[in-house]
N, C-alpha and C positions, 0 to 999 in steps of 0.2 A: 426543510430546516431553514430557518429566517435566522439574519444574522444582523446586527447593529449596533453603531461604534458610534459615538464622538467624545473620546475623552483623548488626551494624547498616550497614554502607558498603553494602547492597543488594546485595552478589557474592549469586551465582547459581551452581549446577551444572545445566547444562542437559544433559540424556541426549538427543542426536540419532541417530534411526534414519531409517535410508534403507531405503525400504521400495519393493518392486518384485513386481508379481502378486499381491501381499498379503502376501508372504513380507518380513521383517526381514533385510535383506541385507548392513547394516554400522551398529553401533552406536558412539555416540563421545561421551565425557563432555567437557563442555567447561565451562572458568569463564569467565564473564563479569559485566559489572556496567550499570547504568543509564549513556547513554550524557552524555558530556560536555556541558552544555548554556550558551548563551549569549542572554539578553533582548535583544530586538530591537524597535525604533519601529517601530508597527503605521502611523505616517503614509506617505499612499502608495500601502499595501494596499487592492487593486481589491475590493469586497466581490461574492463571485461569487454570495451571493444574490440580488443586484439585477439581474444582469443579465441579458434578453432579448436574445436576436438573431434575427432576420428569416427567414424561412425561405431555403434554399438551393436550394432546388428539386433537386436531387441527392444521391446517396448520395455522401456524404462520401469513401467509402474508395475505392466501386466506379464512381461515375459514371452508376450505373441511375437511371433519372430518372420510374419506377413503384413505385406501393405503398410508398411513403416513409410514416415515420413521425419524430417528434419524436426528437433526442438528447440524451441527458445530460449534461452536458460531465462532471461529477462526479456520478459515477452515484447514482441515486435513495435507494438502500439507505443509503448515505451523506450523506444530505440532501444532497445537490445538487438545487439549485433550479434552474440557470442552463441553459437547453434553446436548442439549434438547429432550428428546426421546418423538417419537410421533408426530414429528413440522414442517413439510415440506410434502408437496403434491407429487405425481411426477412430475404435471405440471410444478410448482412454484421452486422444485430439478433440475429441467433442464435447468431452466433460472437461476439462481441463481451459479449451477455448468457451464456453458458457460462461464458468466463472469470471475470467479472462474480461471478458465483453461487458460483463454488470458492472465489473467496477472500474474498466476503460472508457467506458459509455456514458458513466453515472459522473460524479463527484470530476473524474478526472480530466473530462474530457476539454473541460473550457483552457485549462493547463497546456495539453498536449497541442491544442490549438495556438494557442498563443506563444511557445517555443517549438512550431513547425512539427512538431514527433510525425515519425511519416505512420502510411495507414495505408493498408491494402486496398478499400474501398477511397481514397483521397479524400477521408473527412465527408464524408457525400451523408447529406439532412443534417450536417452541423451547422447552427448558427452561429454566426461571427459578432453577435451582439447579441445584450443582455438588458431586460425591463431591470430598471434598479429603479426605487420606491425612496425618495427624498423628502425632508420636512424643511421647511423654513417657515421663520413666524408662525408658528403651530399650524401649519397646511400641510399636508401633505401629496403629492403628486406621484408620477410616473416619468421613466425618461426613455428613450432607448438608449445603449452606448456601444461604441465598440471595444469587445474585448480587449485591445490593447492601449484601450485608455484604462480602462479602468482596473478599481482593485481587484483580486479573483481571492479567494480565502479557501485552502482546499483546508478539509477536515479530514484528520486520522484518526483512526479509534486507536482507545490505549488501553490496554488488557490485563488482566493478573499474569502473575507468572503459568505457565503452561503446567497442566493440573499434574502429571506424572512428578509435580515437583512437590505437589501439595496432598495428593491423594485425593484429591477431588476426580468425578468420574461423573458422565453426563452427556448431552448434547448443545452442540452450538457452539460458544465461546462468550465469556463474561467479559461485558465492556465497565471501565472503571473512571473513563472520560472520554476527551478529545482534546488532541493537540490540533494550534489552527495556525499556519502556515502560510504566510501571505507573497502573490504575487504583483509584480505593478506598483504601482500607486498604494501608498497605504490607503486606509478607508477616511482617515484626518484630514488628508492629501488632496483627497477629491473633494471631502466635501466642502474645503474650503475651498479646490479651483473652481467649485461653481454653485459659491457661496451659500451652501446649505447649512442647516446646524444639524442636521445626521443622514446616513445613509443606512437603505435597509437590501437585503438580496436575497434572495435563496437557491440554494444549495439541492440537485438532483439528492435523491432518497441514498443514505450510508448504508451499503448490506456488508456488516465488521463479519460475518462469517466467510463472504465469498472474499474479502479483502484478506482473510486469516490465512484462506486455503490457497491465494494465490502467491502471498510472502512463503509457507511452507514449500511450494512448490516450483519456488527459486532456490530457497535452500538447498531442497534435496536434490534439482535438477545440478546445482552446480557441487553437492559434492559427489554425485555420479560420476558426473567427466572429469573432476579431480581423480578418480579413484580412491578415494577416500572410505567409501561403504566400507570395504572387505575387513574394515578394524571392528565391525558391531556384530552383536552377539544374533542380530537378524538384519539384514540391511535395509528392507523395504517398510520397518514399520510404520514409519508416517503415512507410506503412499495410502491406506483405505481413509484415514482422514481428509487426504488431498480428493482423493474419487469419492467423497462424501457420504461412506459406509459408515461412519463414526464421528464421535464430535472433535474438532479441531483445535476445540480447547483444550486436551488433553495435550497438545504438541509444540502450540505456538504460544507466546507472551511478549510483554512489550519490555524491554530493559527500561531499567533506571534511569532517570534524567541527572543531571541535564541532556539536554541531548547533541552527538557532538555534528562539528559542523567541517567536511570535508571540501573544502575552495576546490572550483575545477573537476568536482564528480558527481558525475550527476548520477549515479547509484552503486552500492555498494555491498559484495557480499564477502566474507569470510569465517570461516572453519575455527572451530573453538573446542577445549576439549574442556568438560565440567568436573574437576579433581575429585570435590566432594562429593558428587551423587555419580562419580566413576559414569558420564553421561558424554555424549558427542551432540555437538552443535553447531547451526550456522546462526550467522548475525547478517541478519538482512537491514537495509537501510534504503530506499528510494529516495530521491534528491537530496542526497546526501549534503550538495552544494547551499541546501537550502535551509538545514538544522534538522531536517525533520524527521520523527522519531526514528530509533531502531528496536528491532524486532529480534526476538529466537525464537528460534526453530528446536527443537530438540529432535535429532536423527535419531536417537538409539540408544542402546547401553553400550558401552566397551566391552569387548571381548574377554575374559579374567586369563590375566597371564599364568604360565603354566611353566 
């Protein structure tokens, strides 16, 4: 993905390739712009680095009740602090960390880098600099830079609503844009400290399925340890979309913009109940501090009271 700015409102020409076997199989220019954003009271907000929960003594997803290890609820890469001890298999840790890894590794990682996010390996074959592609007087060049000069633009996919809401039925997950999220320097910012008339970058490859399956599996991780499941009519349904048995767009969708902006939190989740499709959910948000979209989750059906 190539990305290039110089106007001031922050539109964007984003170049998407879909790429399959390694082969470039459809290419598509798209404009977009920084996405709609609304300040929100952070009173309220559960701070998830505080919180502990007990061990479960079971794999959360699978039920295997050996060789358990501690879970993340917001995975480590992302400073998530807040662990289920006891709640992951190694089977169920492998698939889980896979996803995990593609889109820590991918899109996220020039981010994590540049606000320190710790890493078990310490960042080890991360470059701490980036070729950005500059024009001036219609020439165009190469520069290196270091990431904490420059601007970084992480990309989010933004999804239909989660198909169990639309009866749609399938595999994958239907992308319907991208929100684009800047950190640093705007891309205006730079190119005028070093006087260019645009800048160009690109962006590690977007995989919105492994990103679908890793916000569901925030969700469901933290209404476990809330205790929350024991209200649905089955508790586990999401998990064969999270362990990639099924499509994950039946579960996951991107809420309505604008999108709100949480000062001071750098990610966010919380519990919702759906009145009219009598449905349980979570609303996941990652840099929340920073507008950037929110996501559901749909857990499950509610239980019919009796």
């Amino acid at each position: 993905m190539t990305t290039e700015s110089n106007d001031i409102s922050r539109k964007l020409n984003l170049e998407m390739k879909l790429i399959r076997g390694g082969e470039v199989e459809h290419t598509e220019t798209i404009r977009t712009e920084s996405p709609q954003q609304v300040l929100r009271s952070v009173d309220g907000i559960a701070d998830m680095a505080r919180r502990q929960y007990p061990p479960a003594n079971q794999c959360i997803y699978c039920g295997e009740t050996t060789g358990l290890s501690k879970e993340h609820i917001v995975p480590y890469g992302l400073n998530g602090t807040s662990t289920i001890q006891k709640a992951s298999c190694s089977d169920c840790a492998a698939v889980t960390g896979d996803f995990e890894r593609r889109v820590l590794r991918g899109p996220m990682r020039s981010v994590r880098l540049l606000h320190g996010f710790q890493s078990r390996r310490k960042h080890e074959g991360a470059s701490r600099t980036q070729m950005i592609e500059i024009e001036k007087d219609g020439k165009m060049s190469a520069i290196e830079v270091p990431i904490d000069e420059m601007p970084i633009l992480l990309f989010f996919p933004e999804f239909t609503p989660p198909w169990c809401l639309t009866g749609k039925t399938g595999k994958g997950i239907d992308m319907t844009g991208v929100a684009v999220v800047h950190f640093g320097p705007s891309p205006e910012e730079f190119a005028k400290s070093i006087g260019a008339d645009s800048v160009r970058s690109e962006s590690p490859p977007m995989e919105p399925a492994a990103f679908a399956r890793l916000i569901a599996k925030i969700g469901y991780a933290h209404a476990f340890a809330e205790g929350a499941l024991d209200q649905l009519e089955v508790s586990n349904a999401v998990v064969p979309a999270i362990l990639g048995q099924e499509g994950i767009g039946q579960w996951v969708g991107t809420l309505g913009g604008p999108y709100p902006k949480y000062p001071g939190v750098l990610h966010r989740v919380a519990l919702r109940v759906h009145k009219e499709a009598h449905l349980f959910m979570a609303e996941v948000q990652l840099f929340a501090s920073s507008a950037a979209p929110a996501y559901g989750v749909v857990l499950g059906m509610l239980k019919t009271a009796t």
